[in-house]
N, C-alpha and C positions, 0 to 999 in steps of 0.2 A: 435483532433486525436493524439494520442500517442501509442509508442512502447510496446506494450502487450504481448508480448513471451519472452522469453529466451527459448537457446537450451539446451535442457534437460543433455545433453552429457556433457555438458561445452567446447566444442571446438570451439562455434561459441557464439555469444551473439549479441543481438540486439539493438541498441542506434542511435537514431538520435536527431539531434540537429535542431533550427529555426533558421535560418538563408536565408540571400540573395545572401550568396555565395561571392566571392572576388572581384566582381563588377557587379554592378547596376545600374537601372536611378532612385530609388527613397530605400533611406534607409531599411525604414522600411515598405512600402507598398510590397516592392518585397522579404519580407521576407514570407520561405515556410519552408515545411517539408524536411530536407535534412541528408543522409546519411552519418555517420560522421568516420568509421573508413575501413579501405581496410578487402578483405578478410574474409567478414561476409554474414549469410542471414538478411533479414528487413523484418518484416512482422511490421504493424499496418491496424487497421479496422477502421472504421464507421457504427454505426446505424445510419437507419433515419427511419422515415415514411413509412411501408411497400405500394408498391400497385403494381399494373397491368400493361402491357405498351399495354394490348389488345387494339387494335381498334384507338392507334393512334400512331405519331411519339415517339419514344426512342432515346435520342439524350444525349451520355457521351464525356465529352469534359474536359483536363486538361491540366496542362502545363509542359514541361521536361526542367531544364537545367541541361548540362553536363557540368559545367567551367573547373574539373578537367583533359579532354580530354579524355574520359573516352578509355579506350581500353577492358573490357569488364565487361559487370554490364545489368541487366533488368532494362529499365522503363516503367514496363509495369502496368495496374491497373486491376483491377477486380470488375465486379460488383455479387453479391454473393445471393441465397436467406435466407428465413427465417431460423432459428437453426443454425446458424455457432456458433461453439464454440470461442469463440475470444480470449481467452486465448493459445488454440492450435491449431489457424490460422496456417496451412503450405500447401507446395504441395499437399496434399491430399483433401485438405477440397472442396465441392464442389462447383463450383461456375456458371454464367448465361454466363457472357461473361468477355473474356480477352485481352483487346486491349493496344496497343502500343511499341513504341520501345524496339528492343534486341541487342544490339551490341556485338562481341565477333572478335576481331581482324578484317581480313579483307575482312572472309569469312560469316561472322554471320551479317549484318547490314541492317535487317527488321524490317518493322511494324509486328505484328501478331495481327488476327483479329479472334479470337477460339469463337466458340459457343458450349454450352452443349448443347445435342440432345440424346434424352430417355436412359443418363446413360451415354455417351460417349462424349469426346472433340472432337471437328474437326477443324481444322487449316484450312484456308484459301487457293484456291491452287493458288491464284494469288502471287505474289511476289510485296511486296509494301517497297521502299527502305525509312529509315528512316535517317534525318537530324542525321549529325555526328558532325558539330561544338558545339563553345561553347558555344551560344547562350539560349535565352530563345525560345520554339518552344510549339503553342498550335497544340493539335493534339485530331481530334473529329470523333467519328464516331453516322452516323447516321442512325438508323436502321426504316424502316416505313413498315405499314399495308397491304403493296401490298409487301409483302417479297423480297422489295428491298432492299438495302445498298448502302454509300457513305461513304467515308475515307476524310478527308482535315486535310491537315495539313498548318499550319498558315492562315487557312480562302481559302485556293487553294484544288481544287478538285486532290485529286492524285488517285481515283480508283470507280468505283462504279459496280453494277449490281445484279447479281439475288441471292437471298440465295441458291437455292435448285440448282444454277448451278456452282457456285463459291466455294461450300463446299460439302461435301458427306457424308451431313445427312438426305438422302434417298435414297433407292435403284434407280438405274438406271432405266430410261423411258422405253429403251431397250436395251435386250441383245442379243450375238449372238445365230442363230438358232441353239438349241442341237438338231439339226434333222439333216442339212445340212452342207456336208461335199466337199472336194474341188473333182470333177470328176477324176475316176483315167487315163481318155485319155485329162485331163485339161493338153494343153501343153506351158507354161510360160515363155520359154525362148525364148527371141530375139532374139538372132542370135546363129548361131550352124556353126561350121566347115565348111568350102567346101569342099565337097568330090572330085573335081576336079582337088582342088589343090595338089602338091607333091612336096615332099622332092627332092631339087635339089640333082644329084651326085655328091658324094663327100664332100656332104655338113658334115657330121661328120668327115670327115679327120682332121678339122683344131683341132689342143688341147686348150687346157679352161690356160693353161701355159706352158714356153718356157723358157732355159736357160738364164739368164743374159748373154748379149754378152759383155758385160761390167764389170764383176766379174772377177778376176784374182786371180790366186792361191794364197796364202800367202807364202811371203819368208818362214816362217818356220814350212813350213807343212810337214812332215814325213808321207809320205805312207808305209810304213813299220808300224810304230805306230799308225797315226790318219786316214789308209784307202786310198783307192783310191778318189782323189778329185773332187768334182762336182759343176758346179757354181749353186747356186742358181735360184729356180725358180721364173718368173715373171708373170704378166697377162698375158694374148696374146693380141696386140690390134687388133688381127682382127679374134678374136673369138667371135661367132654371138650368140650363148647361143641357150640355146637346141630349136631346130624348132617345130615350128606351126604352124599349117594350118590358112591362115586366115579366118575370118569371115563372114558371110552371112545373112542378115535377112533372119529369120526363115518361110519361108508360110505357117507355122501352127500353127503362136503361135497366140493365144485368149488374149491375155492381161492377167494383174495381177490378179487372181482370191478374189472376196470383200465376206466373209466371211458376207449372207444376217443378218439381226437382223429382230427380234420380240419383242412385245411389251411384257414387264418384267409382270410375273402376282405379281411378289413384291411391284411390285412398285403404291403407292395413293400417290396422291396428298394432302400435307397438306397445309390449306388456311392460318394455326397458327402458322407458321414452327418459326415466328419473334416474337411472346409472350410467355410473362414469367409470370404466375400469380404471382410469389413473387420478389419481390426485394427489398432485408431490410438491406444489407450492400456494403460498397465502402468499400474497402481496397487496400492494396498494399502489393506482396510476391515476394519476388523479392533476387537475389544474387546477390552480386559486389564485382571484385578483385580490384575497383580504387573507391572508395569512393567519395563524393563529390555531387550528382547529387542533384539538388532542384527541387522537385514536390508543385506544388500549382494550385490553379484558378481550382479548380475541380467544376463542373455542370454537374446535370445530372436532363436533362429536358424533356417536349415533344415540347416544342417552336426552329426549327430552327434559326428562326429572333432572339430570346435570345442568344445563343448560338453563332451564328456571330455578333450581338454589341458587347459582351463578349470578341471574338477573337480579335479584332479590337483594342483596349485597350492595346493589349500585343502587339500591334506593336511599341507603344510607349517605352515600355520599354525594348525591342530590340532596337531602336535606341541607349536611353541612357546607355544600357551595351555595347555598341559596341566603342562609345566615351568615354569611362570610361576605357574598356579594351584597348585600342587603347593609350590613354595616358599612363596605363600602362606598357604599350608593350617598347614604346619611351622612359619611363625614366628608364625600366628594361637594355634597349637596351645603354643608353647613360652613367648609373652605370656602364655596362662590360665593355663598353670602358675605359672610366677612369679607371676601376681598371686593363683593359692591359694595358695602358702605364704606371700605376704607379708601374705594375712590369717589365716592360722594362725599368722604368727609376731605380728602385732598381739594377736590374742585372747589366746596365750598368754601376752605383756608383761602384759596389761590383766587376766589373771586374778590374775598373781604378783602386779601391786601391789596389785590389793583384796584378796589373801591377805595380803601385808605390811600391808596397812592395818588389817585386821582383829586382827591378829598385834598391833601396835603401842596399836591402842584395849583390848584385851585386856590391854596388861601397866599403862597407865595406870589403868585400870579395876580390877587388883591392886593397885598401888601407892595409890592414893586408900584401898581399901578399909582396907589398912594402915594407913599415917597414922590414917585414923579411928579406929581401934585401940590406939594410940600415945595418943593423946589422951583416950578413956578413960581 
């Protein structure tokens, strides 16, 4: 798999490097496809063996790491069908399904689970949050003949359930009756005034504010020039705020009126909503402002059991990046030490000697003054 576009424009350009990224549990085994410069798009493809996923499981599963910590970049993949241009692979091109993580700061941190359906994408309306360390993370989705789905991420279930309920790529079962409308003596409200109750007397006398009793004139205020003086106003604390009747249940409210539904004449059931008669390429289209991220251990099978051995494998090397970053971390950590005291012990050198310097102009500076003294 290699990087097969440039942007036409020249403002973005596409390069990725192989690599296992700044740490790993095995050199070269965990070396993958990774993204090598900020602030670009990445697109590269794969052919393989066109076929069908009619009539049994479809199961794409690969692996993300972000070492860089990324803050915001796609790892997301694509499976695409037959005639993709792959020289000008980009957003537009069409594709089957698009799954996996999107980070973008600390409002963007989803899996997406999009499927094409007669011409159009449909995103997922569940919300499924995707690992943000820096780890390696396999992330699989599993799609099967009874137009189910299931999402795991590192071999763990984090979502599953129905295509045609999960996405809305087909019309609604039912919609509301365009016949029926809410009664115009449907009466909805809870509670209504009581007309028994009244306004006590008097009750508006009190003002909403009142002089400061505590304001006093200013020494040099001229009524002649600046006015007759008034102290400032305050709240009132025992102003009660404009009166209302209290409240009563209503003995003729019916409840909230439910707008009935009918069955959608839109809407058939499709039994194939989960097959794709073609499926001839894997690729990856994708933007990132922090570069860095390594994609590998891509499968795309109909064996679940394949698929979790698979996952299984990368636990391994999740531990050994985790002891490897972790030593890192300690001798990153033990480097800044040493280099702060070794500029606390420079400042403190650099103080002493312009204190001794000071110290030494100081006793020349007596010494001269003397002499001069002497010479008198």
């Amino acid at each position: 798999m290699g990087c097969l576009r440039l942007e036409t424009k020249g403002r973005f350009r596409c390069k990725w490097d192989w690599s296992a990224g700044p740490f790993y549990n095995d050199a070269e085994a965990d070396k993958g496809l990774r993204t090598s410069e900020d602030y670009r798009f990445y697109t590269a493809s794969k052919e393989f063996t066109d076929f069908s996923n009619k009539g049994k499981d479809l199961v794409l599963q690969y692996t993300v790491k972000n070492p860089q910590n990324i803050d915001c970049g796609g790892g997301y993949i694509k499976i695409l069908p037959a005639g993709l241009d792959q020289v000008n692979f980009n957003g537009d091109s069409k594709y089957n399904i698009m799954f996996g993580p999107d980070i973008c700061g600390s409002s963007t941190r989803r899996v997406h689970v999009i499927f094409s359906h007669d011409g159009t994408n449909h995103l997922i309306k569940k919300t499924i949050n995707a690992e943000t360390d820096v780890y390696t993370h396999v992330y699989t989705l599993i799609v099967r003949p009874d137009n189910t789905y299931e999402v795991r991420i590192d071999n763990k279930e984090v979502a599953k359930g129905s295509l045609e309920e999960d996405w809305d790529m087909l019309p609604p079962k039912q919609i509301l009756d365009p016949n029926a409308s809410k009664p115009s003596d449907w009466d909805d409200r809870k509670e209504l005034p009581d007309p028994e109750d009244k306004k006590p007397e008097g009750y508006d006398d009190t003002p909403r504010e009142l002089p400061d009793p505590e304001a006093k004139k200013p020494d040099d205020w001229d009524d002649d020039l600046d006015g007759e003086w008034e102290a400032p106003m305050i709240p009132n604390p025992d102003f009660k705020g404009e009166w209302k009747p209290r409240m009563i249940p209503n003995p003729a409210y019916k409840g909230e009126w439910v707008h009935p539904k009918v069955d959608n004449p839109a809407y058939k059931p499709n039994p194939n909503l989960y097959a794709y008669d073609s499926n001839s390429f894997v690729g990856f289209e994708i933007w990132q402002v922090k570069a860095g991220t390594v994609f590998d251990n891509i499968l795309i099978t109909d064996s679940v059991e394949e698929a979790e051995e698979a996952a299984k494998q990368i636990e391994e090397t999740r531990k050994g990046e985790k002891v490897m970053h972790d030593k890192q971390e300690e001798e990153k950590r033990a480097k800044d030490e040493a280099e702060r005291k070794a500029r606390e012990a420079a400042e403190a050198a650099n103080k002493a000697t312009e204190e001794a310097d000071d110290d030494a102009a100081e006793a020349v500076q007596e010494q001269a003054e003397a002499d001069k003294k002497d010479e008198l």
